[in-house]
Structure formats: C-alpha cells, structure tokens
N, CA, C and O atoms as a GROMACS GRO file, in nm:
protein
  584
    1UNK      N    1   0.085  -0.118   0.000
    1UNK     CA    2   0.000   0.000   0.000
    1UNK      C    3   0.089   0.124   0.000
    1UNK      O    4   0.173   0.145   0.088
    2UNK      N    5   0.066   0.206  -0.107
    2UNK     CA    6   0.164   0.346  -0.068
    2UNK      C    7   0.081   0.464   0.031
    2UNK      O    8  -0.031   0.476   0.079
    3UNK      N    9   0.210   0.542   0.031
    3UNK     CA   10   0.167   0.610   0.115
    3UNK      C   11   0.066   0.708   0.122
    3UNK      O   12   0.034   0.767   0.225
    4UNK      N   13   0.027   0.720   0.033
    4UNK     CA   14  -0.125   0.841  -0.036
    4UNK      C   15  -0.238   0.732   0.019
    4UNK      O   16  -0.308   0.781   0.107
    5UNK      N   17  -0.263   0.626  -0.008
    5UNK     CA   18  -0.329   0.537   0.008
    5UNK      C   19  -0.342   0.490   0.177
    5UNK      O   20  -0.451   0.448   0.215
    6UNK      N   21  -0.238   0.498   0.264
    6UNK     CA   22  -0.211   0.458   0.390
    6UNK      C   23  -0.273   0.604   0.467
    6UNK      O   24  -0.316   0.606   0.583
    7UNK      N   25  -0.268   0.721   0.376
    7UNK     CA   26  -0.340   0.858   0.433
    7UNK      C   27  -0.456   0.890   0.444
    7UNK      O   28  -0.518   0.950   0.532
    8UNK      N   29  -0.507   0.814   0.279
    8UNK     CA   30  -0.669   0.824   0.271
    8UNK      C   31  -0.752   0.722   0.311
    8UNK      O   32  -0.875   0.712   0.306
    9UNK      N   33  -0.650   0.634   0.359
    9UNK     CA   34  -0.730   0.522   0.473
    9UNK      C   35  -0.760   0.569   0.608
    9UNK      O   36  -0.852   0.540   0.685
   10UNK      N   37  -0.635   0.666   0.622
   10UNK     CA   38  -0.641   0.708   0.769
   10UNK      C   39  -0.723   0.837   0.773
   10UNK      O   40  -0.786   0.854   0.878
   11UNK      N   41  -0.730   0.902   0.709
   11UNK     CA   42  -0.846   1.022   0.683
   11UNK      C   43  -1.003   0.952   0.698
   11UNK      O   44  -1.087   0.982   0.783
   12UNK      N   45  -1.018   0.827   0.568
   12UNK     CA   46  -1.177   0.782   0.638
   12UNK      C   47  -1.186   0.767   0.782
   12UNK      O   48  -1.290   0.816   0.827
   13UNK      N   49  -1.093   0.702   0.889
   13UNK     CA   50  -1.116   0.657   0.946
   13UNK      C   51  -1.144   0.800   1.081
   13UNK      O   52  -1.203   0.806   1.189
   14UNK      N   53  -1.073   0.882   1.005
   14UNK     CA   54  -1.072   1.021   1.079
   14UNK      C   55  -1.228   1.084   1.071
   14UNK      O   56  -1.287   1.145   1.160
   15UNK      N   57  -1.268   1.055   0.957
   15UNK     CA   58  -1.407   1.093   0.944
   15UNK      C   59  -1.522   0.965   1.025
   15UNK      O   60  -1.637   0.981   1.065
   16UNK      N   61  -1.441   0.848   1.027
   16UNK     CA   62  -1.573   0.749   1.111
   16UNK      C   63  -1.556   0.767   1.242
   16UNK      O   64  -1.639   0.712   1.314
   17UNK      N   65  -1.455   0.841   1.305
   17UNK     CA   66  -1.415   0.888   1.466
   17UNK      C   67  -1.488   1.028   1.500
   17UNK      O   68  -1.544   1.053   1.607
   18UNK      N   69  -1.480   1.089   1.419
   18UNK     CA   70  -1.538   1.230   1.393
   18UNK      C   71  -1.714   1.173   1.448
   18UNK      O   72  -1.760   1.167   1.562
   19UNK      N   73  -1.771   1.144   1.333
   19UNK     CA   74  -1.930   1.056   1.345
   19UNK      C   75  -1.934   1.058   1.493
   19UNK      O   76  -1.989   1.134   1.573
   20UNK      N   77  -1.830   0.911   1.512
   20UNK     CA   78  -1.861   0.852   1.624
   20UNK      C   79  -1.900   0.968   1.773
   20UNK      O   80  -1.992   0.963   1.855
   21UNK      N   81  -1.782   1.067   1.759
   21UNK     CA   82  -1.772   1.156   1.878
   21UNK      C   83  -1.870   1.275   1.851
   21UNK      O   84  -1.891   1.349   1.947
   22UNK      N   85  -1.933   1.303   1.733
   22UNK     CA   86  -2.015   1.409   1.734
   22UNK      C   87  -2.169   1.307   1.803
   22UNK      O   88  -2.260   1.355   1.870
   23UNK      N   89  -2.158   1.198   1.770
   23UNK     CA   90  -2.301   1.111   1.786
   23UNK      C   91  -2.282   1.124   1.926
   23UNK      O   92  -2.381   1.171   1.981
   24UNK      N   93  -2.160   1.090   2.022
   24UNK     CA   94  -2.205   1.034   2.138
   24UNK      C   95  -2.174   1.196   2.227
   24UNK      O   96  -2.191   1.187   2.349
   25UNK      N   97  -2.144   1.292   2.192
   25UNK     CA   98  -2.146   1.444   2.240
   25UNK      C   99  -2.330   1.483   2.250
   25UNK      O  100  -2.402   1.535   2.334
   26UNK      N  101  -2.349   1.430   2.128
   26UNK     CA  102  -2.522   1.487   2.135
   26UNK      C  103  -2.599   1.370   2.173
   26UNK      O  104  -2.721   1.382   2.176
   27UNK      N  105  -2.531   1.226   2.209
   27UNK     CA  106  -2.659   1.185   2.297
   27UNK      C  107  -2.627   1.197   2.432
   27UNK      O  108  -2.717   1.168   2.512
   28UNK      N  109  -2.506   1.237   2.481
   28UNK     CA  110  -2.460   1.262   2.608
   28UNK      C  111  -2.562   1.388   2.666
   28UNK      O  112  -2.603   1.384   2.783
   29UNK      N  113  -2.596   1.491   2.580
   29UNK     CA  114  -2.665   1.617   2.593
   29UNK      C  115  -2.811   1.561   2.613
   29UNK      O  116  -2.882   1.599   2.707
   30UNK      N  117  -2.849   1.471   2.522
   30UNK     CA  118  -3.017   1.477   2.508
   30UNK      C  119  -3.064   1.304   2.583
   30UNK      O  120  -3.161   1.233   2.556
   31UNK      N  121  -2.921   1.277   2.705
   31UNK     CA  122  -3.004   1.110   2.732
   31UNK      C  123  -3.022   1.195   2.936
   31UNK      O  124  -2.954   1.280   2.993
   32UNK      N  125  -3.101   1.144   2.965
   32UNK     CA  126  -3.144   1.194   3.065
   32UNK      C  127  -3.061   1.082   3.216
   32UNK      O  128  -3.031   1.125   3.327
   33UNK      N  129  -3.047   0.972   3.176
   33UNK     CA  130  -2.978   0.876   3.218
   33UNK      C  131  -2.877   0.901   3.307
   33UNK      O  132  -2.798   0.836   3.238
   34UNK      N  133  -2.800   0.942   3.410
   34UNK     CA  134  -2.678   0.981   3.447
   34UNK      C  135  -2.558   0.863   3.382
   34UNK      O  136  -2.458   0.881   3.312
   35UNK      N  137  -2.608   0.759   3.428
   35UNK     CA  138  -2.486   0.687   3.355
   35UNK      C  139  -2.499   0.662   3.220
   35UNK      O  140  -2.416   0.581   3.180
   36UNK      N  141  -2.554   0.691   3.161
   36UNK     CA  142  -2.570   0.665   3.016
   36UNK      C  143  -2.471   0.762   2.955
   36UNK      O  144  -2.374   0.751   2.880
   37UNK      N  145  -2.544   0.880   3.028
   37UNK     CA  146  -2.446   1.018   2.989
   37UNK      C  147  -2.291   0.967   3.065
   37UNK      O  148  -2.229   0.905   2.978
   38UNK      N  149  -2.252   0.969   3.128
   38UNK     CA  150  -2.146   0.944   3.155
   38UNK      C  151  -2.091   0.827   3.060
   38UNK      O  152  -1.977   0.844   3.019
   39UNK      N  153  -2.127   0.764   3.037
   39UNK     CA  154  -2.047   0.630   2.949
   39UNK      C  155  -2.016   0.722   2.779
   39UNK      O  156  -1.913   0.721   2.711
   40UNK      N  157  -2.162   0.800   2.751
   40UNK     CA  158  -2.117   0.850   2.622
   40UNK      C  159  -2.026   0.966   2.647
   40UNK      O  160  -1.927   0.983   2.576
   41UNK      N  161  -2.055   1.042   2.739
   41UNK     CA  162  -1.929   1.166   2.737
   41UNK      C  163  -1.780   1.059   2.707
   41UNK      O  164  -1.718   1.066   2.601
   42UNK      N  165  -1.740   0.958   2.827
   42UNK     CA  166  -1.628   0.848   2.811
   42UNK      C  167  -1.668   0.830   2.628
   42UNK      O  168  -1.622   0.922   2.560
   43UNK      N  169  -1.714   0.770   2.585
   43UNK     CA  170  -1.652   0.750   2.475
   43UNK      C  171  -1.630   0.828   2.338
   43UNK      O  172  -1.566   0.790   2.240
   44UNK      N  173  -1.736   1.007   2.365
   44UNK     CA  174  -1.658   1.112   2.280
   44UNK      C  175  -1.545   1.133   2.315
   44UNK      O  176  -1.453   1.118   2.234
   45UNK      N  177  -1.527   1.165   2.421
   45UNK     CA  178  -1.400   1.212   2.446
   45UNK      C  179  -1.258   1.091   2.407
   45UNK      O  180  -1.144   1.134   2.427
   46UNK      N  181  -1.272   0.960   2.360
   46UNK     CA  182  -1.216   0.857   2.355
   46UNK      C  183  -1.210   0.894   2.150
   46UNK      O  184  -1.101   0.911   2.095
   47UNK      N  185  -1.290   0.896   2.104
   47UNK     CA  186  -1.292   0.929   2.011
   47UNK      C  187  -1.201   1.075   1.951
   47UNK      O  188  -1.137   1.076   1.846
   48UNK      N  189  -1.209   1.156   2.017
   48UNK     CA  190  -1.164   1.267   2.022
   48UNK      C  191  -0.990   1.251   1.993
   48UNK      O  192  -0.910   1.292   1.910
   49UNK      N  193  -0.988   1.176   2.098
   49UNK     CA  194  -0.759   1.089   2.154
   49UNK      C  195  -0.794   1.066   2.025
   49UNK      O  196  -0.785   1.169   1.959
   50UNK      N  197  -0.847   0.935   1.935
   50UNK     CA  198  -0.819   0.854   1.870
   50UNK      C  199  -0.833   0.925   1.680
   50UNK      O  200  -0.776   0.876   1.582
   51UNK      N  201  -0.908   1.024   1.680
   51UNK     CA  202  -0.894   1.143   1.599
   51UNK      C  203  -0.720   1.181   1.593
   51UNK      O  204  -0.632   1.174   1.508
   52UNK      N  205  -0.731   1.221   1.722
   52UNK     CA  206  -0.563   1.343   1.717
   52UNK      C  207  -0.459   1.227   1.677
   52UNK      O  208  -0.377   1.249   1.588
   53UNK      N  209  -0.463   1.079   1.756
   53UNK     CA  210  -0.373   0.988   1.736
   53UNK      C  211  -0.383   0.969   1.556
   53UNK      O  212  -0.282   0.969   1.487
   54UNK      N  213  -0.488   0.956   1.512
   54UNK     CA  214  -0.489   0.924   1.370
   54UNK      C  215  -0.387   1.049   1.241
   54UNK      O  216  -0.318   1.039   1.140
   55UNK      N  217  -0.447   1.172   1.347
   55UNK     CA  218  -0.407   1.302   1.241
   55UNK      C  219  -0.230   1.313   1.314
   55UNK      O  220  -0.150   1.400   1.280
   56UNK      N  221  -0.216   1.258   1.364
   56UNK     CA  222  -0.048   1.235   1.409
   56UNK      C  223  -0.018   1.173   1.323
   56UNK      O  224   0.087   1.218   1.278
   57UNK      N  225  -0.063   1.062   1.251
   57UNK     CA  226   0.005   0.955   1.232
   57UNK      C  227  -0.013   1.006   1.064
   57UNK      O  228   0.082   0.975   0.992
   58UNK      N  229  -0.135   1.086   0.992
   58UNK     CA  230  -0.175   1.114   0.907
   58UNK      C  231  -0.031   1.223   0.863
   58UNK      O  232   0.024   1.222   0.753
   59UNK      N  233   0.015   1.322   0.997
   59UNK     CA  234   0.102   1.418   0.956
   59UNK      C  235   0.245   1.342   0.945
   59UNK      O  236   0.338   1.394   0.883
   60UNK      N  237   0.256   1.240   0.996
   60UNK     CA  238   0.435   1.131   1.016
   60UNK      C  239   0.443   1.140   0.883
   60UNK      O  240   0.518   1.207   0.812
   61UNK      N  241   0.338   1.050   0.852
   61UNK     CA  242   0.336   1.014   0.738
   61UNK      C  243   0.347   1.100   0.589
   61UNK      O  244   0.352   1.047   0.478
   62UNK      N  245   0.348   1.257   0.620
   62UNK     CA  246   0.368   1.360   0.540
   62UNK      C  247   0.227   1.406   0.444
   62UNK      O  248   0.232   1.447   0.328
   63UNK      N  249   0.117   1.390   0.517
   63UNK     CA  250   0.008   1.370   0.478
   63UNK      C  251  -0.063   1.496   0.511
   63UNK      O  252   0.017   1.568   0.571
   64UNK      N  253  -0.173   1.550   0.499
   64UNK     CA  254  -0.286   1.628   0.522
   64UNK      C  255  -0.400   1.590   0.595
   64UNK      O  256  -0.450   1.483   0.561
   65UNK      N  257  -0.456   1.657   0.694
   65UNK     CA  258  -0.625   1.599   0.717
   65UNK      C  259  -0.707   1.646   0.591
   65UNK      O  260  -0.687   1.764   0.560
   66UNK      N  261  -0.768   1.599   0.539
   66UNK     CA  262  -0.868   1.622   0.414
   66UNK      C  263  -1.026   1.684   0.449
   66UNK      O  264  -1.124   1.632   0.504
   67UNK      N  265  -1.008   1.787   0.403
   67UNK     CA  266  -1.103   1.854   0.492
   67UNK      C  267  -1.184   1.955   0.337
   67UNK      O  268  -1.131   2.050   0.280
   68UNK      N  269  -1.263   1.918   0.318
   68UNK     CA  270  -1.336   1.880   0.174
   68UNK      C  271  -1.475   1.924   0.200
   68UNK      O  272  -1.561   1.905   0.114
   69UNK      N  273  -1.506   1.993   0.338
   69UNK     CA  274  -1.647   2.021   0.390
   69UNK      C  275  -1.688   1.892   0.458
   69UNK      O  276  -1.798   1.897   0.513
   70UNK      N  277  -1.628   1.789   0.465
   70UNK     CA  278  -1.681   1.658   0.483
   70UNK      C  279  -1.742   1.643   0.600
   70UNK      O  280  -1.845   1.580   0.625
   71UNK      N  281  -1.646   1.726   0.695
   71UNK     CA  282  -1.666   1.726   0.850
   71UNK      C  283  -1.815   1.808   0.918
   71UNK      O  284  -1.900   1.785   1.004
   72UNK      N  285  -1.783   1.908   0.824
   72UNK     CA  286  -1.937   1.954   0.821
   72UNK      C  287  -2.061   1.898   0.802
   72UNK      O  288  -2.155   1.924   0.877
   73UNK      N  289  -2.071   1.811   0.694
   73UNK     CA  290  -2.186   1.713   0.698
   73UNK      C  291  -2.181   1.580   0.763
   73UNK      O  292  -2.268   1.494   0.755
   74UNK      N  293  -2.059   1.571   0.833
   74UNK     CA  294  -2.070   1.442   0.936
   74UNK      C  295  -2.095   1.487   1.082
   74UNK      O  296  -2.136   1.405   1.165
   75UNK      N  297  -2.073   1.606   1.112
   75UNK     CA  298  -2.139   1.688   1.232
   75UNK      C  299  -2.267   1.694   1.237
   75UNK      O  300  -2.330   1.644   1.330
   76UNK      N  301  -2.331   1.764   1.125
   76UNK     CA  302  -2.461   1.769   1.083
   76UNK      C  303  -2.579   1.619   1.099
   76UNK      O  304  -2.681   1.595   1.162
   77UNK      N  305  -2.471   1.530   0.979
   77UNK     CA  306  -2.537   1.408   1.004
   77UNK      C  307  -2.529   1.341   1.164
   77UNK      O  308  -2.629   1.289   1.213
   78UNK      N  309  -2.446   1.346   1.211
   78UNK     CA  310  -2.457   1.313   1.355
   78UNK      C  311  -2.566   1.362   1.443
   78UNK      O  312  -2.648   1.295   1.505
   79UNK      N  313  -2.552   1.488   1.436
   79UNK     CA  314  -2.650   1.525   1.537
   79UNK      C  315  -2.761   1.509   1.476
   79UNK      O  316  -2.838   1.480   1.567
   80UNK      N  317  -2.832   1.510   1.359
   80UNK     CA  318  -2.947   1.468   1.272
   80UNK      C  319  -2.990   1.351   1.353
   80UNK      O  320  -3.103   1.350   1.401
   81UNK      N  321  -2.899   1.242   1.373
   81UNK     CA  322  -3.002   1.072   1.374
   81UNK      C  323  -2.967   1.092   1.497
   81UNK      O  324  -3.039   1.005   1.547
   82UNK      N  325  -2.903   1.149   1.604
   82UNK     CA  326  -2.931   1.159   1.756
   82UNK      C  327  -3.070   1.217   1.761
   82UNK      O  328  -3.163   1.137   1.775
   83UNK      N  329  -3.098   1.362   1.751
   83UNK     CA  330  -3.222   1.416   1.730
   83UNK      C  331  -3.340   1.399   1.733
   83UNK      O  332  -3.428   1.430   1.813
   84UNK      N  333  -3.336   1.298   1.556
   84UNK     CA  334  -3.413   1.193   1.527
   84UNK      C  335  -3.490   1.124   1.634
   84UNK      O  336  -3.606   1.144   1.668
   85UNK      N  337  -3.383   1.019   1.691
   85UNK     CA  338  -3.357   0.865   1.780
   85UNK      C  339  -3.447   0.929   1.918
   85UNK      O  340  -3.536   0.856   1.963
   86UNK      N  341  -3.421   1.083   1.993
   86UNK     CA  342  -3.458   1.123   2.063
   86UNK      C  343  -3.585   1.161   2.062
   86UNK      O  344  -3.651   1.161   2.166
   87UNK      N  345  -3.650   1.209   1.911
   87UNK     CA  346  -3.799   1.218   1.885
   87UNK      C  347  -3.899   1.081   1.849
   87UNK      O  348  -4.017   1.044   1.846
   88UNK      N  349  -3.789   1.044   1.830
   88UNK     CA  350  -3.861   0.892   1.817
   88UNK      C  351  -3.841   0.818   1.939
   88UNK      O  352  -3.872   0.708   1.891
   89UNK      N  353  -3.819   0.797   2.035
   89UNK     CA  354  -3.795   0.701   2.146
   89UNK      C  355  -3.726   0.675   2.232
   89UNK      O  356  -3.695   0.562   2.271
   90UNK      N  357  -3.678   0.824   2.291
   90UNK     CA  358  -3.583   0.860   2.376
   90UNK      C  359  -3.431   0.776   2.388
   90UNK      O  360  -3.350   0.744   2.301
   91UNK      N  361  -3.430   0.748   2.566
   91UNK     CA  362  -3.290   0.686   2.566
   91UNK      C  363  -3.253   0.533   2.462
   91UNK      O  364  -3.144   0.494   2.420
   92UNK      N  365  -3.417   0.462   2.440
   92UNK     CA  366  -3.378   0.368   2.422
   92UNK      C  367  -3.312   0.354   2.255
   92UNK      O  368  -3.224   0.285   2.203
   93UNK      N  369  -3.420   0.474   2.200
   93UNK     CA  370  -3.338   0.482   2.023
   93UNK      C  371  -3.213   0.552   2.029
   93UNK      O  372  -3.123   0.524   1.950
   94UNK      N  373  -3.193   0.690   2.164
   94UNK     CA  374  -3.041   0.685   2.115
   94UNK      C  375  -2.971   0.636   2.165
   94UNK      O  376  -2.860   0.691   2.168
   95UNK      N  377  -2.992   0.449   2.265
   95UNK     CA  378  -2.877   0.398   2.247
   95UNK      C  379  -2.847   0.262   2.132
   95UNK      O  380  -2.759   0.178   2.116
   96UNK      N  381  -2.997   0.305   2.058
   96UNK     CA  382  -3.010   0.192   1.958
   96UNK      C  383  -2.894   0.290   1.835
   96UNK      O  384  -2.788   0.244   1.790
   97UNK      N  385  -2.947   0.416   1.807
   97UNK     CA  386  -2.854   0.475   1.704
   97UNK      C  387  -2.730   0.500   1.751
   97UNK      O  388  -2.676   0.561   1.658
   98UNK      N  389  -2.647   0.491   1.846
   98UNK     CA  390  -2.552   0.470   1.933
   98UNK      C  391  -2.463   0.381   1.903
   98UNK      O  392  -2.340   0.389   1.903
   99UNK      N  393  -2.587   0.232   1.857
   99UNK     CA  394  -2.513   0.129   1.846
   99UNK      C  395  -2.481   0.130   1.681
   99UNK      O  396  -2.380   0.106   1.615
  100UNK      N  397  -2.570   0.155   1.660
  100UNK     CA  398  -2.576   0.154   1.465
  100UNK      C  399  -2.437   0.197   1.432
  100UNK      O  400  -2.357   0.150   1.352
  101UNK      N  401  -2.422   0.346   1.553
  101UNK     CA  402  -2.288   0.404   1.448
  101UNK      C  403  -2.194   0.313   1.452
  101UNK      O  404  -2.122   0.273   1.360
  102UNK      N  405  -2.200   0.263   1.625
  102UNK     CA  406  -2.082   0.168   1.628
  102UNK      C  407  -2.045   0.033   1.561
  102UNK      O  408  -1.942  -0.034   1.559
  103UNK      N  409  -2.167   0.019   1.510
  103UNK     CA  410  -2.141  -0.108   1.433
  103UNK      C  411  -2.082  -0.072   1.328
  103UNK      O  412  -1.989  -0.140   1.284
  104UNK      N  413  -2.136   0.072   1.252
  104UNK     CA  414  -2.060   0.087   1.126
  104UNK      C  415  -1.911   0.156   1.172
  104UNK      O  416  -1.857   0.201   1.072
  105UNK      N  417  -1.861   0.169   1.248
  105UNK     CA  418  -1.719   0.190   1.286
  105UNK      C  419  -1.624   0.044   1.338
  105UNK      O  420  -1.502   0.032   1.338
  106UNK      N  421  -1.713  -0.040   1.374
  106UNK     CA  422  -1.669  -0.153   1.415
  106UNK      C  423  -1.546  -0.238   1.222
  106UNK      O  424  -1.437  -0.279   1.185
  107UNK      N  425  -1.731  -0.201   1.167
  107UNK     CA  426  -1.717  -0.250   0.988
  107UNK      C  427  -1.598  -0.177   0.900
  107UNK      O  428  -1.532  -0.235   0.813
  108UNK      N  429  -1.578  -0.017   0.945
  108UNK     CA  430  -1.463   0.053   0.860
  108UNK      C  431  -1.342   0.019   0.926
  108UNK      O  432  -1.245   0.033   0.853
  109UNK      N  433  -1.315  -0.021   1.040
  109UNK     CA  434  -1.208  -0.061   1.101
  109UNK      C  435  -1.147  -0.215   1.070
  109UNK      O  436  -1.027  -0.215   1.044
  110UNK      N  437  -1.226  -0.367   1.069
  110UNK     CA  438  -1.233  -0.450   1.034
  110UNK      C  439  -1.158  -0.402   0.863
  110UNK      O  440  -1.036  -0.410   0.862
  111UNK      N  441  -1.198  -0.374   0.782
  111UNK     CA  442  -1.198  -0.365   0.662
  111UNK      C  443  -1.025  -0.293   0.652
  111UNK      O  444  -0.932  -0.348   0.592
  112UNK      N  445  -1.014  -0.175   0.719
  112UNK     CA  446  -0.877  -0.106   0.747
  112UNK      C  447  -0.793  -0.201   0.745
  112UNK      O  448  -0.710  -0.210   0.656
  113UNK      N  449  -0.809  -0.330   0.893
  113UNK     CA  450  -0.729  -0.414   0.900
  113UNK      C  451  -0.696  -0.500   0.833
  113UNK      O  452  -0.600  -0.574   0.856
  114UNK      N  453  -0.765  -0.505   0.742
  114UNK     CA  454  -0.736  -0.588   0.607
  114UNK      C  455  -0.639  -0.556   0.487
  114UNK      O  456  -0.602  -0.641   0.406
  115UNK      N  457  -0.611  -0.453   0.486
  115UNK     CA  458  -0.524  -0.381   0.447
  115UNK      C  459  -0.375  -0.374   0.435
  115UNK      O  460  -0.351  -0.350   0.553
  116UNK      N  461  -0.284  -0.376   0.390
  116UNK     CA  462  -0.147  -0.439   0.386
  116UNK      C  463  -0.116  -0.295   0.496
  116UNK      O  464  -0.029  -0.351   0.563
  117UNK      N  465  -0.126  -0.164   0.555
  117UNK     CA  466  -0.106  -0.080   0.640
  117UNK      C  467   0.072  -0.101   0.695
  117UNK      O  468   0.082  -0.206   0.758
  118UNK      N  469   0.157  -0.055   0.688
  118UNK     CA  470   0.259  -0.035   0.796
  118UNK      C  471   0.276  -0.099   0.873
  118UNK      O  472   0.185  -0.181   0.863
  119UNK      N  473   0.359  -0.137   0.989
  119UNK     CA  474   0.314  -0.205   1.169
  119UNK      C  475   0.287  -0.096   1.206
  119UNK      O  476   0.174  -0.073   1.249
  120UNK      N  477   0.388   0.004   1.198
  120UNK     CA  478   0.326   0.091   1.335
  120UNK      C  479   0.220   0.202   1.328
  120UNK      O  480   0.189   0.281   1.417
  121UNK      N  481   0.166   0.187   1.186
  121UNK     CA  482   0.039   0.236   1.189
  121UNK      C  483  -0.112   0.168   1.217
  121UNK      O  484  -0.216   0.214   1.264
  122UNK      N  485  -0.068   0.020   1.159
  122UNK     CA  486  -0.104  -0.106   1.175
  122UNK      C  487  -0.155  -0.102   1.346
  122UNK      O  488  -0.267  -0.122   1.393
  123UNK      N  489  -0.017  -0.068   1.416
  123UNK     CA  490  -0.071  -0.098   1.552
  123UNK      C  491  -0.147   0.026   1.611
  123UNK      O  492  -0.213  -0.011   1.707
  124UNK      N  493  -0.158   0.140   1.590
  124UNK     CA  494  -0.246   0.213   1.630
  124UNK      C  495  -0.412   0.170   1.616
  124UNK      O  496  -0.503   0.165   1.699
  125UNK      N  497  -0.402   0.140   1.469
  125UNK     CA  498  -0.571   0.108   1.402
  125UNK      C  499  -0.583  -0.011   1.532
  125UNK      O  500  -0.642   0.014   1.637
  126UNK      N  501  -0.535  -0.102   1.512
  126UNK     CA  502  -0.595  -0.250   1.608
  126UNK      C  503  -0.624  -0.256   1.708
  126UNK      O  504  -0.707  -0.332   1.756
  127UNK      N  505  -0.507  -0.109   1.809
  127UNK     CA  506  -0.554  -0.065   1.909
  127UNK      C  507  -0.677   0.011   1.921
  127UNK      O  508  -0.743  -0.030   2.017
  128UNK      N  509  -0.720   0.088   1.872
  128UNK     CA  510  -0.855   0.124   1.849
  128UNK      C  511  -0.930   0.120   1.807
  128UNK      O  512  -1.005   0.217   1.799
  129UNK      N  513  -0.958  -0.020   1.745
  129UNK     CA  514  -1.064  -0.097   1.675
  129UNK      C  515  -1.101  -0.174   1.830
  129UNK      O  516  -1.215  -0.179   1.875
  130UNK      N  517  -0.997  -0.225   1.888
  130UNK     CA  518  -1.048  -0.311   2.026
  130UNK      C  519  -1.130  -0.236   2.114
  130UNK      O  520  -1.228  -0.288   2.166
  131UNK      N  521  -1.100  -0.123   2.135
  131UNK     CA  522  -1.183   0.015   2.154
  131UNK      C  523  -1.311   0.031   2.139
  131UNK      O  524  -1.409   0.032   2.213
  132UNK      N  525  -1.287   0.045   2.023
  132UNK     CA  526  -1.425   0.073   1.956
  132UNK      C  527  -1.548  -0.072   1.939
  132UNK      O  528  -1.667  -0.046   1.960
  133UNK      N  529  -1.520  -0.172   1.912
  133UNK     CA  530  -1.528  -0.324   1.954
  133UNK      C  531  -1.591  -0.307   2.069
  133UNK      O  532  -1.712  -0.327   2.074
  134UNK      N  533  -1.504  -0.257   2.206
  134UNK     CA  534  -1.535  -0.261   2.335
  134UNK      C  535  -1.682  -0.200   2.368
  134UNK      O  536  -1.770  -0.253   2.435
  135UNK      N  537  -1.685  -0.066   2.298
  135UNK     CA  538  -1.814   0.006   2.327
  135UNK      C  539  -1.907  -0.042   2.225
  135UNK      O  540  -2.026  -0.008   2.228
  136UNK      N  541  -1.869  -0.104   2.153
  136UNK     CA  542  -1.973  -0.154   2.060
  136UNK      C  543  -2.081  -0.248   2.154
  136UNK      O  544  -2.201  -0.235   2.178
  137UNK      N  545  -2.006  -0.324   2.185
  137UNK     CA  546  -2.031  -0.461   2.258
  137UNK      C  547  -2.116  -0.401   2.426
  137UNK      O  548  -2.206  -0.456   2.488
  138UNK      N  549  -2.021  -0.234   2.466
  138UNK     CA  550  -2.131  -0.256   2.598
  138UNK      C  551  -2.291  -0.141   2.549
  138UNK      O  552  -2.385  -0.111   2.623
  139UNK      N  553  -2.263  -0.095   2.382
  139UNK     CA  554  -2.361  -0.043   2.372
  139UNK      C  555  -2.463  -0.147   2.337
  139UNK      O  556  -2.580  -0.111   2.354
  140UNK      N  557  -2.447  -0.252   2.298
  140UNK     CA  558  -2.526  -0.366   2.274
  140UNK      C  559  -2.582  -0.378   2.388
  140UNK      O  560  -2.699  -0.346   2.407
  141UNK      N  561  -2.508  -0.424   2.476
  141UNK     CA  562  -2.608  -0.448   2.632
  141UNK      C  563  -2.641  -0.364   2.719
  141UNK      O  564  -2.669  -0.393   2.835
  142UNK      N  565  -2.642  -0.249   2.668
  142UNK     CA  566  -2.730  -0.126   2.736
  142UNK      C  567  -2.836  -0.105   2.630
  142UNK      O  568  -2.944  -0.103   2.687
  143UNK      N  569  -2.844  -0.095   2.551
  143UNK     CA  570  -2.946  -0.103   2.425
  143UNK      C  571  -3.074  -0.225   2.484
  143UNK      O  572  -3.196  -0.211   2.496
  144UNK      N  573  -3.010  -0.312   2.504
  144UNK     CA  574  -3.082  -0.426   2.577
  144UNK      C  575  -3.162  -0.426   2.691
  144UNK      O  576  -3.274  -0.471   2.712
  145UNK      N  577  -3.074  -0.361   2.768
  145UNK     CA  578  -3.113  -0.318   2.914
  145UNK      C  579  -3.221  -0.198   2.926
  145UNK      O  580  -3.282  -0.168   3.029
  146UNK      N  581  -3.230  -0.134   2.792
  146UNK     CA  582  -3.292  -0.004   2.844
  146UNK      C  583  -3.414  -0.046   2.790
  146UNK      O  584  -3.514   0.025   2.800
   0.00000   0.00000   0.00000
C-alpha cells in the first residue's frame, strides 16, 4: 500500500471517529440517564484521543487531514439521527442509534485491517478498533437493558 493510500485510509477513518464523537457528544446532551451520559461523554471524548492519534500519524506520514467540507456534513449528520432517535424514542433509540454508528465503525475498522497498512500504523488502528469493539459490545447491552 503506498503512502497516499495509507493517508486516505487514515483520513476515512478520521471521518468514522469524527461521526462517532459528534453522535455520542449529542446523545450525552439529550439522554437523561446519568450513567448513560457518563459512558457517552467516556466514549466522545475517547474518540476525540483517537482522531488526534490518527491526524499524528496522518502528519508522520507527510500527509494532510482532508477537509473537503466533509466534517461539516458528518457533524450535521450526527447530530441529525441523535435528534431523530430522541424524537422517536428517547434513551432507548439513542442507544439503539448509538449502536448503529458503532457497528458501522466496528465494519470501517475491520476492513482497514485488512489492508497491507505499515506495523506501526497497523498498531495504532488495532488498538482502536479493540476500543471501539469494546463500546460496541457494551452499547449492545445497554441497548438491551434499556
């Protein structure tokens, strides 16, 4: 994989972290839950590290963040299906759309790793795919629970 290619892998993934942390900023705001909110503030702000770690690794690499308006309509779209999830069925849809995102971050990460990637960029992604995996898995059983 060259290195243009190892950038604009790491840029999507900058944009599926982005999602992730704008989604769980606005259901942290609109879930009434104390621990609910607390688990999503924990995992914007987790998202947030794993952003800057990516755009580190995006700049090593002699690269750019790609910034194309994209971020703008993934802000937008974020807070859109929180919104949504909240007019439709409070805590329990936004920890159902909660989970959605995470599944589709679970799927762009999986796919990353498939990827011939570097090691030591290699090992950043895997480290925060387990991450992201992690909250996937306890948004599943709070989704359940609620």
């Amino acid at each position: 994989m060259s290195n243009d290619e190892v950038i604009e892998v790491l840029n999507d993934l900058i944009e599926t972290c982005t999602d992730g942390q704008e989604s769980f900023h606005v259901a942290a705001e609109k879930v009434s839950n104390n621990e609910f909110r607390r688990l999503f503030n924990i995992f914007s702000q987790q998202r947030a590290q794993f952003i800057s770690e990516l755009q580190e690794e995006v700049h090593r690499l002699g690269g750019s963040q790609r910034d194309n308006g994209s971020t703008a309509r993934i802000l937008h779209r974020a807070r859109t299906s929180i919104e949504s999830a909240v007019a439709q069925g409070g805590e329990v849809a936004i920890t159902g759309e909660c989970q959605r995102g995470q599944e589709a971050a679970v799927n762009n990460y999986q796919e990353v790793l498939k990827a011939e990637l570097p090691l030591d960029v290699q090992y950043v992604v895997k480290r925060q795919y387990m991450d992201i995996k992690d909250a996937f898995d306890r948004l599943r059983i709070l989704h359940r629970a609620a």
